[in-house]
Kinemage of the C-alpha trace (Angstrom):
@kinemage 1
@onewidth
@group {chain A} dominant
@subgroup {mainchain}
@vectorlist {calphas} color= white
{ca unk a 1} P 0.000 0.000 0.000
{ca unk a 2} L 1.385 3.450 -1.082
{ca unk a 3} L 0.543 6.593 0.075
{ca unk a 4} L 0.293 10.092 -1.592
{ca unk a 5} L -0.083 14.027 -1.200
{ca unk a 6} L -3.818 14.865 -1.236
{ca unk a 7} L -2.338 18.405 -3.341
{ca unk a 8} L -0.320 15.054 -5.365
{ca unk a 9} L 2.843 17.067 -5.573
{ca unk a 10} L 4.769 15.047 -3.406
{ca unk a 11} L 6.277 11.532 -4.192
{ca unk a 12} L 3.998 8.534 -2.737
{ca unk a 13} L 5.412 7.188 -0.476
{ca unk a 14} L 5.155 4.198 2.459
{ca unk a 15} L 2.615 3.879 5.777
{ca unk a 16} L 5.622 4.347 8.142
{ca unk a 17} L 6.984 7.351 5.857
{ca unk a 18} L 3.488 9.044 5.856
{ca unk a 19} L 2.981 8.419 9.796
{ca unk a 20} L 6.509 10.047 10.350
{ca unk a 21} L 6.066 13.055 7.766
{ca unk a 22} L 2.949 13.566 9.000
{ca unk a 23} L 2.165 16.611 6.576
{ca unk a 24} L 3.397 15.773 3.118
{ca unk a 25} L 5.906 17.769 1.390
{ca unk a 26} L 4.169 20.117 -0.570
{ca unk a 27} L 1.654 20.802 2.447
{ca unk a 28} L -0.741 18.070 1.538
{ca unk a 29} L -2.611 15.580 3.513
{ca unk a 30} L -1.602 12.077 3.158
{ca unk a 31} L -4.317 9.555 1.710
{ca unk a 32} L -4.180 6.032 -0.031
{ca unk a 33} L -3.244 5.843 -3.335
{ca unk a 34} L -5.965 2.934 -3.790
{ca unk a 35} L -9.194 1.455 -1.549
{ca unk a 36} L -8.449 -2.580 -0.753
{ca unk a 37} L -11.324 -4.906 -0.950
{ca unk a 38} L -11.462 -6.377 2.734
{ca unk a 39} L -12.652 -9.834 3.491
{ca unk a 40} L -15.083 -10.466 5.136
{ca unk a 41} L -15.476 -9.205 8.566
{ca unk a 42} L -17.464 -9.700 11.959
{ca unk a 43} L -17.906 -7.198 14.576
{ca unk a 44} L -20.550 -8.646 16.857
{ca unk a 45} L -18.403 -10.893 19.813
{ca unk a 46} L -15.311 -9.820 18.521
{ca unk a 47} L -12.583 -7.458 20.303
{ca unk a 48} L -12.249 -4.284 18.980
{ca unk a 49} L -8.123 -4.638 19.024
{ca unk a 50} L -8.576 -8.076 16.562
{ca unk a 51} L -11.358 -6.167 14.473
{ca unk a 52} L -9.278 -3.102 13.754
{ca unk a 53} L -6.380 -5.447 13.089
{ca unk a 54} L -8.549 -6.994 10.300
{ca unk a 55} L -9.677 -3.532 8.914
{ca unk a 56} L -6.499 -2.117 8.894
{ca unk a 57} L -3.923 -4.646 8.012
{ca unk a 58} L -4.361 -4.058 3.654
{ca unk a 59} L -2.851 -0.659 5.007
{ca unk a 60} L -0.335 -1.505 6.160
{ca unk a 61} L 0.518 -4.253 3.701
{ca unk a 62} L 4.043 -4.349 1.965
{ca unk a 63} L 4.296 -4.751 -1.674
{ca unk a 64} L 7.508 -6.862 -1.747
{ca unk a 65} L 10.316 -7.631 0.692
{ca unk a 66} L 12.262 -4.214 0.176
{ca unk a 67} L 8.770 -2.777 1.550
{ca unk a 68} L 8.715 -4.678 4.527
{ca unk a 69} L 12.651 -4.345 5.418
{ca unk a 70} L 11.846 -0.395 4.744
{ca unk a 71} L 8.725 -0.556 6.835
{ca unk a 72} L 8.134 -2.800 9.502
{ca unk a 73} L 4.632 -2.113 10.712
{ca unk a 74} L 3.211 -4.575 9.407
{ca unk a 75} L 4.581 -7.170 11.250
{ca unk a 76} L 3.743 -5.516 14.835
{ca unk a 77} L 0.685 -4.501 13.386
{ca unk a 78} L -1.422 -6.977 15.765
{ca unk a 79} L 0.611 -6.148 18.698
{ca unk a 80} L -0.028 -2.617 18.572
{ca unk a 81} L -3.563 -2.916 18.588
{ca unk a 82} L -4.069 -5.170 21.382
{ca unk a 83} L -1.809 -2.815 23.134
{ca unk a 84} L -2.856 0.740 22.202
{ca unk a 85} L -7.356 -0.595 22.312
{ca unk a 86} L -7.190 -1.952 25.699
{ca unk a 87} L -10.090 0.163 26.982
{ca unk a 88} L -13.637 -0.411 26.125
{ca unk a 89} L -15.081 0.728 22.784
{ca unk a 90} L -19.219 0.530 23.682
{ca unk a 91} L -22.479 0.688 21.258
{ca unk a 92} L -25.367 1.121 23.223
{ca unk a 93} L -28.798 1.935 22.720
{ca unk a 94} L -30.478 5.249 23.983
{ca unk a 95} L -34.147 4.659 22.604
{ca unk a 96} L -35.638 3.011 19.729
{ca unk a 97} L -34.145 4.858 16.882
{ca unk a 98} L -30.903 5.911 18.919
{ca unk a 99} L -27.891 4.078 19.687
{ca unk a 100} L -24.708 6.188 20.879
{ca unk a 101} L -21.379 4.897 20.429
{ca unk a 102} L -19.312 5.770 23.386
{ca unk a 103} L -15.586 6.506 22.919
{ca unk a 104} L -14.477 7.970 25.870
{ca unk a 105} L -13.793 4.898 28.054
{ca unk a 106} L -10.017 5.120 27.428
{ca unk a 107} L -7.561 6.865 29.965
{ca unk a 108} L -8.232 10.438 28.794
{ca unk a 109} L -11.879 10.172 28.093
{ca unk a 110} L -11.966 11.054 25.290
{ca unk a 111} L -12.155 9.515 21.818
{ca unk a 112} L -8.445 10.837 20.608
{ca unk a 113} L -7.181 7.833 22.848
{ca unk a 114} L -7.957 5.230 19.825
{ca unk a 115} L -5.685 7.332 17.321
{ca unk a 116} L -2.690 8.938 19.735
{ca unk a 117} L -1.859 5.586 21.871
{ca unk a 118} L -2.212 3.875 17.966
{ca unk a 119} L 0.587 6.482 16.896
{ca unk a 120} L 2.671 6.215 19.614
{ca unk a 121} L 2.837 2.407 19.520
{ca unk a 122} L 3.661 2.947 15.674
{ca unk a 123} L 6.697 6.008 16.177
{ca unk a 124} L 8.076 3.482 18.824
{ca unk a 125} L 8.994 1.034 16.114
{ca unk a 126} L 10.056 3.462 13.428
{ca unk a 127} L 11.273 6.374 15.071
{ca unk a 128} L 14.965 8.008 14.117
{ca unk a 129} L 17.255 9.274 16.297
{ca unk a 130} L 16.188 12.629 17.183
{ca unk a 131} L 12.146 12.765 16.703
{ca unk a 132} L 9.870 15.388 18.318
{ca unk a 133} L 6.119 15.203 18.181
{ca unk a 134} L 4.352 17.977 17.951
{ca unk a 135} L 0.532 18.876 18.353
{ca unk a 136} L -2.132 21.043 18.241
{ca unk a 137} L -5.046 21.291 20.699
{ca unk a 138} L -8.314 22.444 21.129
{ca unk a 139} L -9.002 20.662 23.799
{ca unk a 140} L -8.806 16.740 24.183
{ca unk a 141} L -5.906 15.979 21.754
{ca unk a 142} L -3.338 17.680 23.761
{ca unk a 143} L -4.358 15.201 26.294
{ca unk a 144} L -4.898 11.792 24.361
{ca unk a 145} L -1.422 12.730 22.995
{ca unk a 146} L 0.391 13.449 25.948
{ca unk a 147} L -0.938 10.325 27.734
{ca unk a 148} L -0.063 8.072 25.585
{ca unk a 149} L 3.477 9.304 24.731
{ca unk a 150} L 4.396 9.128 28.068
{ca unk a 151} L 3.070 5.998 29.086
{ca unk a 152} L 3.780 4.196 25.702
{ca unk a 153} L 7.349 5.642 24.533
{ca unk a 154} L 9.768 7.811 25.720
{ca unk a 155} L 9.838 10.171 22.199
{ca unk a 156} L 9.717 13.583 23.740
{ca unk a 157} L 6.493 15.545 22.822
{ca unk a 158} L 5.311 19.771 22.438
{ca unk a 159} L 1.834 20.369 22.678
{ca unk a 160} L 0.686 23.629 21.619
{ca unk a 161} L -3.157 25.217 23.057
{ca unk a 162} L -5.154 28.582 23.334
{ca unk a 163} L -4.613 29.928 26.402
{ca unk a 164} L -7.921 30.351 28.596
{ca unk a 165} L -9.532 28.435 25.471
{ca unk a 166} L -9.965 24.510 27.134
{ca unk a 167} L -11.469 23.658 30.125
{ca unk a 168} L -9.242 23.943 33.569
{ca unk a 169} L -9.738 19.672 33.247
{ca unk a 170} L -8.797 19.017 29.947
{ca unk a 171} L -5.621 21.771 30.603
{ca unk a 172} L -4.684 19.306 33.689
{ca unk a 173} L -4.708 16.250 31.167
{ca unk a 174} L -1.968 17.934 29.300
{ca unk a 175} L 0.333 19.290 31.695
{ca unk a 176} L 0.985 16.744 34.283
{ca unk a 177} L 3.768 15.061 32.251
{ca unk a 178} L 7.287 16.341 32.995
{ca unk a 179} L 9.701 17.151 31.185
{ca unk a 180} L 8.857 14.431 28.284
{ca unk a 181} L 6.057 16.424 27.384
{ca unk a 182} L 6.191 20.671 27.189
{ca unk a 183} L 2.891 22.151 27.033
{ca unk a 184} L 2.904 25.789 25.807
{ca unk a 185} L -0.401 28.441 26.170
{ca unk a 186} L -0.618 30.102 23.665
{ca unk a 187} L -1.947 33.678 23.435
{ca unk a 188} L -4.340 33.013 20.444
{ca unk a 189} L -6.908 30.610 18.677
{ca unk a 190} L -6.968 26.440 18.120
{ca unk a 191} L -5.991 28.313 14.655
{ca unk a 192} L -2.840 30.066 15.860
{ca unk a 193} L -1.712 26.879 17.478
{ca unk a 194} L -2.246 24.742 13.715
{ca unk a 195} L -0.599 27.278 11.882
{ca unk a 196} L 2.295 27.544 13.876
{ca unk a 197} L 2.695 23.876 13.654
{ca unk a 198} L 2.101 23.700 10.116
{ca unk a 199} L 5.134 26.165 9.884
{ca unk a 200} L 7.827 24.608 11.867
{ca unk a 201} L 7.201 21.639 9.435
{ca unk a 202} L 7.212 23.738 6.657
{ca unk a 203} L 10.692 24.969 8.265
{ca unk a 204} L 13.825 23.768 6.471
{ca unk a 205} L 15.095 25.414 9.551
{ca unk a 206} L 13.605 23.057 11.913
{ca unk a 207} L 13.678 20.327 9.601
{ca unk a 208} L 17.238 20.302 10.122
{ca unk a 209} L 17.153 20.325 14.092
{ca unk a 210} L 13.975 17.602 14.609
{ca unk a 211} L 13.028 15.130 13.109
{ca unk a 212} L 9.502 16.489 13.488
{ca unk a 213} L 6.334 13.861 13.882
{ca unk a 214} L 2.691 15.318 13.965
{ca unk a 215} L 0.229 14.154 16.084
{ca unk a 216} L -2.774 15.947 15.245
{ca unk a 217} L -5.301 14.510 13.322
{ca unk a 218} L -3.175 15.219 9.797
{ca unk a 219} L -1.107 12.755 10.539
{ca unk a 220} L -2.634 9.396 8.883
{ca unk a 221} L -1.747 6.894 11.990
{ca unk a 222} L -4.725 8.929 14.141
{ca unk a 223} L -7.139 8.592 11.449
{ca unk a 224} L -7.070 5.180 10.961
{ca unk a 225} L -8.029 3.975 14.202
{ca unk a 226} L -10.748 5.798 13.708
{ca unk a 227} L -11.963 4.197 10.624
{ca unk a 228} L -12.180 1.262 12.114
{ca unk a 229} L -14.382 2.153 15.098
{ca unk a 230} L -16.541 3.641 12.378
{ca unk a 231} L -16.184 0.436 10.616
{ca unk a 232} L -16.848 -1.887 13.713
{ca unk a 233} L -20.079 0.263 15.166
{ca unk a 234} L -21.846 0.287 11.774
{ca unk a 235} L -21.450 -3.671 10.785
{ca unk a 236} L -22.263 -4.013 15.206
{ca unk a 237} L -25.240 -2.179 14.303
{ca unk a 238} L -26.301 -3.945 10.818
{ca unk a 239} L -25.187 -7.707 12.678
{ca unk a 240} L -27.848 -6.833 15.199
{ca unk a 241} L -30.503 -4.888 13.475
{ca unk a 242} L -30.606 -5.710 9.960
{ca unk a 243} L -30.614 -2.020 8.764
{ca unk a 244} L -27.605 0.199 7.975
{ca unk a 245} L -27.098 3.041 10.589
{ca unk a 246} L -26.711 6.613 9.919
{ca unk a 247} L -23.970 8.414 11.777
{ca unk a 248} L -24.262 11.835 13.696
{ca unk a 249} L -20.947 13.027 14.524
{ca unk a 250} L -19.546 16.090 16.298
{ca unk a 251} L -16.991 17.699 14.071
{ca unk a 252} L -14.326 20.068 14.574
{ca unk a 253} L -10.694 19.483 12.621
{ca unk a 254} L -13.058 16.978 10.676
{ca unk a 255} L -10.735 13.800 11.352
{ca unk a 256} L -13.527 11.867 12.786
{ca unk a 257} L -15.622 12.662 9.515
{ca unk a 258} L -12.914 11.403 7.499
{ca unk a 259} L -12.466 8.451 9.263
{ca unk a 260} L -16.479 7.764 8.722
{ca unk a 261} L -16.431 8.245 5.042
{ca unk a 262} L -13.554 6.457 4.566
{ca unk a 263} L -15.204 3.290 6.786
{ca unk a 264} L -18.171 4.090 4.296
{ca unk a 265} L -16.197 4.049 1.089
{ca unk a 266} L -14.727 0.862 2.179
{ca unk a 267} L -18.122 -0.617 1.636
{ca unk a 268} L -19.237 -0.793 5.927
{ca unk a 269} L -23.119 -0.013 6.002
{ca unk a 270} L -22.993 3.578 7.126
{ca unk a 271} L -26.217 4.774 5.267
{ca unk a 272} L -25.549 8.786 6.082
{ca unk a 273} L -23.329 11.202 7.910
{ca unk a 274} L -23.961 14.339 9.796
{ca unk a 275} L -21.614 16.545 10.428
{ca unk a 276} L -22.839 18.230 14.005
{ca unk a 277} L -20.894 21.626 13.801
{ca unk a 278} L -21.231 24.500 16.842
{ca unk a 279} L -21.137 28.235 15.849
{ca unk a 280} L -18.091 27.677 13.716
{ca unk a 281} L -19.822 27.343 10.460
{ca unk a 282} L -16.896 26.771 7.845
{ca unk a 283} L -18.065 23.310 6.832
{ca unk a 284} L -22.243 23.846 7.121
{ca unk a 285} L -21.808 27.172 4.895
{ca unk a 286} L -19.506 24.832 2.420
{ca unk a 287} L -22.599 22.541 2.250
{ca unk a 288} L -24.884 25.625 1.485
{ca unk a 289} L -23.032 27.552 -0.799
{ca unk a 290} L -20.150 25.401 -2.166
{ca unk a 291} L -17.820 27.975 -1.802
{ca unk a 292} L -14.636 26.764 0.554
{ca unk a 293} L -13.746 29.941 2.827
{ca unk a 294} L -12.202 28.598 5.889
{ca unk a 295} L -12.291 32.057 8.888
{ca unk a 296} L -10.908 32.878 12.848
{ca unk a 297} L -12.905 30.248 14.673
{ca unk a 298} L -15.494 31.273 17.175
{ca unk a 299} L -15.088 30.543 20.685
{ca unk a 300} L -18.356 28.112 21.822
{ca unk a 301} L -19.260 25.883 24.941
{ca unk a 302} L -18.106 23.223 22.674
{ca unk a 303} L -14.330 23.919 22.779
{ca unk a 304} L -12.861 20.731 21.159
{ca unk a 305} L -14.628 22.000 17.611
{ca unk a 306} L -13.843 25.735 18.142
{ca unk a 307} L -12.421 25.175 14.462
{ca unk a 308} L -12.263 27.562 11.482
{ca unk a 309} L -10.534 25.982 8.957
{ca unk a 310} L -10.719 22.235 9.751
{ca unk a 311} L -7.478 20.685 7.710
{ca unk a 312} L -9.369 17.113 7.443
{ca unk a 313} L -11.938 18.626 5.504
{ca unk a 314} L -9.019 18.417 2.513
{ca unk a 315} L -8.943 14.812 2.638
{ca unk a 316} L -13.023 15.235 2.504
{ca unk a 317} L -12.898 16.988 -0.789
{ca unk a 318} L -9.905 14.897 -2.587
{ca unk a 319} L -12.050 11.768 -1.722
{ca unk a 320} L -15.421 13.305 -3.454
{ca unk a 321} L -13.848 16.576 -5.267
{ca unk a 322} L -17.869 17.015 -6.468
{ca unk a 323} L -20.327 19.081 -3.819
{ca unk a 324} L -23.216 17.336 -5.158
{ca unk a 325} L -21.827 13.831 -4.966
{ca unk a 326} L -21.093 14.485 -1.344
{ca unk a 327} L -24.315 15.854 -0.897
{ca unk a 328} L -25.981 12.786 -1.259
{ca unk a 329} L -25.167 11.019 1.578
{ca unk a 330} L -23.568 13.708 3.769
{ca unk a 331} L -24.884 17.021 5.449
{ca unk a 332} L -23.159 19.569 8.400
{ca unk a 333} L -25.326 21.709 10.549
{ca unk a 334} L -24.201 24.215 12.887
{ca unk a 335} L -25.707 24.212 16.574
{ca unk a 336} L -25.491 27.114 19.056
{ca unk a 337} L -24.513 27.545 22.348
{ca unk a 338} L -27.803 27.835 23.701
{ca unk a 339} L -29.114 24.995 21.946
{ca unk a 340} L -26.341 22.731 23.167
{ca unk a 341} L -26.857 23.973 27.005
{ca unk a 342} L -31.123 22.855 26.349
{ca unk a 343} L -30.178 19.468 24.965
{ca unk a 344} L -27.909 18.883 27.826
{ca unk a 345} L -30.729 20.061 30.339
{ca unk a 346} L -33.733 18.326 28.133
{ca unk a 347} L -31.534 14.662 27.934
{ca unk a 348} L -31.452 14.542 31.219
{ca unk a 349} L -34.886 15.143 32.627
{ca unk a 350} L -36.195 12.751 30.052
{ca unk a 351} L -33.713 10.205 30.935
{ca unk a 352} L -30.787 10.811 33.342
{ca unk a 353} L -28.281 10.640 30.926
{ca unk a 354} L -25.612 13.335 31.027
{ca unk a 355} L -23.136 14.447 27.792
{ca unk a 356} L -20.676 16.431 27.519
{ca unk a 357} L -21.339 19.784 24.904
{ca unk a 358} L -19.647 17.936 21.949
{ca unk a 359} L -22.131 14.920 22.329
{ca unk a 360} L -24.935 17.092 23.137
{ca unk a 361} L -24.225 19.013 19.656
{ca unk a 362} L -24.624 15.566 17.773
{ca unk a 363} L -27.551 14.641 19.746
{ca unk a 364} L -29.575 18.045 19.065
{ca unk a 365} L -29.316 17.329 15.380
{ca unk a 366} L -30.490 13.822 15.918
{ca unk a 367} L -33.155 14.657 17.983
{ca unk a 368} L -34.507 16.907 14.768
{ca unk a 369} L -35.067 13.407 12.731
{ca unk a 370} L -37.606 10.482 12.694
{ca unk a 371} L -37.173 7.496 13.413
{ca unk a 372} L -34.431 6.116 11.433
{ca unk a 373} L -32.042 4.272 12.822
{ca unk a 374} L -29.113 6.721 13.800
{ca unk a 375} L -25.813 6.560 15.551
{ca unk a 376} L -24.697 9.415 17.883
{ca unk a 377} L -21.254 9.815 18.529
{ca unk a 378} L -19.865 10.270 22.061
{ca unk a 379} L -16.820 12.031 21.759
{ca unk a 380} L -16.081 13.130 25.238
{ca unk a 381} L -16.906 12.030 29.085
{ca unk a 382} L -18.877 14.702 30.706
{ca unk a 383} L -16.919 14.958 34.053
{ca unk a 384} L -14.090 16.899 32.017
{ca unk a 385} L -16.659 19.601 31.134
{ca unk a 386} L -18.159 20.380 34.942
{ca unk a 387} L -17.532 23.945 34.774
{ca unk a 388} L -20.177 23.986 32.063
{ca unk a 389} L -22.236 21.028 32.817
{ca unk a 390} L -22.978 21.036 36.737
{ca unk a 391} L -24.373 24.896 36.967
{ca unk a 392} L -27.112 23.895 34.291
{ca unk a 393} L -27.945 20.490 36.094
{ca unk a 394} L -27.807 21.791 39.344
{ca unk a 395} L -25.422 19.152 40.310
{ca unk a 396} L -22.179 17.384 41.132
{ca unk a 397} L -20.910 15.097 38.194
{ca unk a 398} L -18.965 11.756 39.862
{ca unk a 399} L -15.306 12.268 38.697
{ca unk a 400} L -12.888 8.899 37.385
{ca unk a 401} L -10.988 6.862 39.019
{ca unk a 402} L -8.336 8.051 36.504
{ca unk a 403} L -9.383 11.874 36.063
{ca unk a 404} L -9.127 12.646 39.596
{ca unk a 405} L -5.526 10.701 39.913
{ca unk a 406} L -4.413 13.107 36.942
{ca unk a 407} L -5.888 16.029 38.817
{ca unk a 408} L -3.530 15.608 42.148
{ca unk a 409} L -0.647 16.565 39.769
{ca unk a 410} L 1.376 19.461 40.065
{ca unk a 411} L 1.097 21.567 36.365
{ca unk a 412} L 3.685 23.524 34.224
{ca unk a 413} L 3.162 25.163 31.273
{ca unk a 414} L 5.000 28.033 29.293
{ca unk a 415} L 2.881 30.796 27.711
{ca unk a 416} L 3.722 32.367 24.698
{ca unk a 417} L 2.958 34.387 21.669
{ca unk a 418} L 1.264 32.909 19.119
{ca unk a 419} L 4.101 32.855 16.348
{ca unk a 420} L 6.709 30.193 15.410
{ca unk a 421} L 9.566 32.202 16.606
{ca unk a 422} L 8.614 32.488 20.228
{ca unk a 423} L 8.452 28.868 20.733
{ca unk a 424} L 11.802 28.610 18.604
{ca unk a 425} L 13.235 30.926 21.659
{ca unk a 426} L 11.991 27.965 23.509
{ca unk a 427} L 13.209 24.794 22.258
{ca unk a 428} L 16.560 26.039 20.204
{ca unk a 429} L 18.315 26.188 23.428
């Protein structure tokens, strides 16, 4: 399996290149050169870690021996998914109509466990001699990423996020770590922090210094994961119902989209996708107008999709170039704050259940449909968002096991402007 430059200006290139590039050459997004036909598959009964191995092993497939000296993935490939999905992946139903996919039950809570511990797991066997992750954050990457780089690897990590812009928990979950992992505040937007990480690998400069390794959601080794957890829920759902499943997710870089549509292009029974978007409108004006102007993102109760120019959303359009071909399966609609805080309140009095705001943006939208079957994605646990959740319920939220270890820690952080040269004043020391 090759891989090339969604902009296709690059030279293709290898799975354990790609994951180690992260952004292609010429600034593109990394995507398969070619769609396998998988065999067949079985969700129902079977562990997530030996599903996804299943999914994603014609990805990681070598076409000769020079391949798979160059790139040995492959062969760990079934170790380093029983290691990195050793947490529960669950499908549940909500009502008749409603199921809700819950991926939160890993050791951040959040679903960026699946593709950061999956990355880690896959530098740790490829890595050079002098690699540096970097990441963006607009909330529970930062976390996901620090996590499982220092519990899975010692390759050292810098984890960039808007200052005052997460919540105080999610903050915690990234700057507990040490000295493995530097977490800088930066005095700007989710944008600020993606651009300046786009330019230091951009950076002959820094090129030079680091072997620089992504870890947002550009980087193909997060996305993958995630196409199989859209893959497993939606042939869970057809096993058990008989009916393909439309998904609701909530969307802010747009990596979980991808990773739906490419499940869906793989031939899983995913019947439609919504893209749940809050104030930021980028994608749900796209949709509207089929014009492509990405904008400053808007700051929303939502934090985690506080995105204005989601850089997924490329791979989105080099898979189905065509607005109206896209249009026939997939839609984005924007939710606002005060919508988000009534679907948290409505869900529950109804029924007790509690989300967190990303959730509760999905939900809203589903809640607007009949009574097809639908999927709503559960991105987040709601105990990292008790600032906002708990004065609306009028109540305490239990905290886990694991969240309220993390939050004895002592913190450090380092805040800085938001351009590339005040975190160079940082790290070229």
């Amino acid at each position: 399996m090759k891989y090339r430059s969604t902009r296709r200006k690059s030279p293709e290139t290898l799975i354990g290149a790609a994951i180690k590039q992260g952004l292609a050459p010429d600034g593109g997004l990394y995507v398969p050169c070619e769609w396998p036909a998988l065999s067949k598959l079985a969700a129902d009964g079977l562990p997530f870690a030996e599903f996804a191995t299943g999914v994603l092993r014609p990805f990681f497939a070598s076409d000769s021996l020079a391949d798979a000296v160059a790139d040995p993935l492959a062969a760990g490939l079934e170790a380093i998914c029983k290691q990195a999905f050793n947490f529960p992946l669950e499908l549940r139903a909500l009502d008749a109509g409603t199921s809700v996919l819950e991926l939160f039950h890993g050791p951040t809570l959040a679903f960026k466990d699946f593709g950061a511990r999956f990355l880690a797991l896959c530098l740790n066997r490829i890595a050079t001699s002098s690699p540096l992750v970097m990441v963006a954050t607009s909330g529970d990457t930062g976390g996901a990423v620090a996590s499982a780089f220092a519990t899975c690897s010692q390759i050292p990590v810098v984890i960039l996020f808007p200052e005052g812009g997460i919540s105080q928990r999610q903050e915690k979950q990234l700057t507990v770590w040490g000295e493995q992992v530097r977490a800088y505040a930066v005095q700007g937007t989710f944008d600020d922090c993606q651009r300046i990480v786009k330019e230091a690998f951009l950076s002959a400069e820094w090129r030079a210094r680091f072997d620089l390794v992504s870890a947002n959601s550009i980087n193909i080794a997060r996305l993958l994961p995630q196409m199989a957890y859209f893959a497993w829920a939606s042939l869970k759902h057809f096993e058990n119902r008989g009916r393909s499943a439309g998904f609701i997710i909530p969307t802010g870089n747009a990596g979980n989209a991808v990773g739906a549509l490419w499940a869906r292009h793989l031939g899983f029974p995913i019947r439609e996708v919504v893209l749940a978007h809050n104030a930021n409108r980028t994608v749900p004006d796209y949709f509207n107008t089929g014009d492509w102007r990405p904008r400053a993102s808007i700051a929303t109760l939502a934090n985690a999709m506080d995105v204005g120019n989601p850089s997924n959303f490329e791979r989105v359009l080099d898979l189905y170039p065509d607005i109206k071909r896209l249009q026939e399966f997939v839609s984005a609609e924007s939710v606002s704050d005060e919508e988000i805080k009534q679907r948290i309140i409505t869900e529950h009095s109804t029924s007790g259940e509690v989300f967190c705001p990303h959730s509760a943006t999905a939900l809203h939208l589903r809640r607007r449909r009949g009574a097809e079957d639908w999927i709503v994605v559960s991105t987040a646990h709601p105990s990292k968002f008790e600032a906002i959740i708990e004065p609306l319920l009028r109540k305490s939220l239990p905290v886990p096991a694991s969240l309220e270890e993390m939050l004895s820690r002592k913190s450090q952080k380092t805040v800085i402007i938001p351009h590339l040269e005040a975190l160079k004043e940082h790290l070229f020391r």
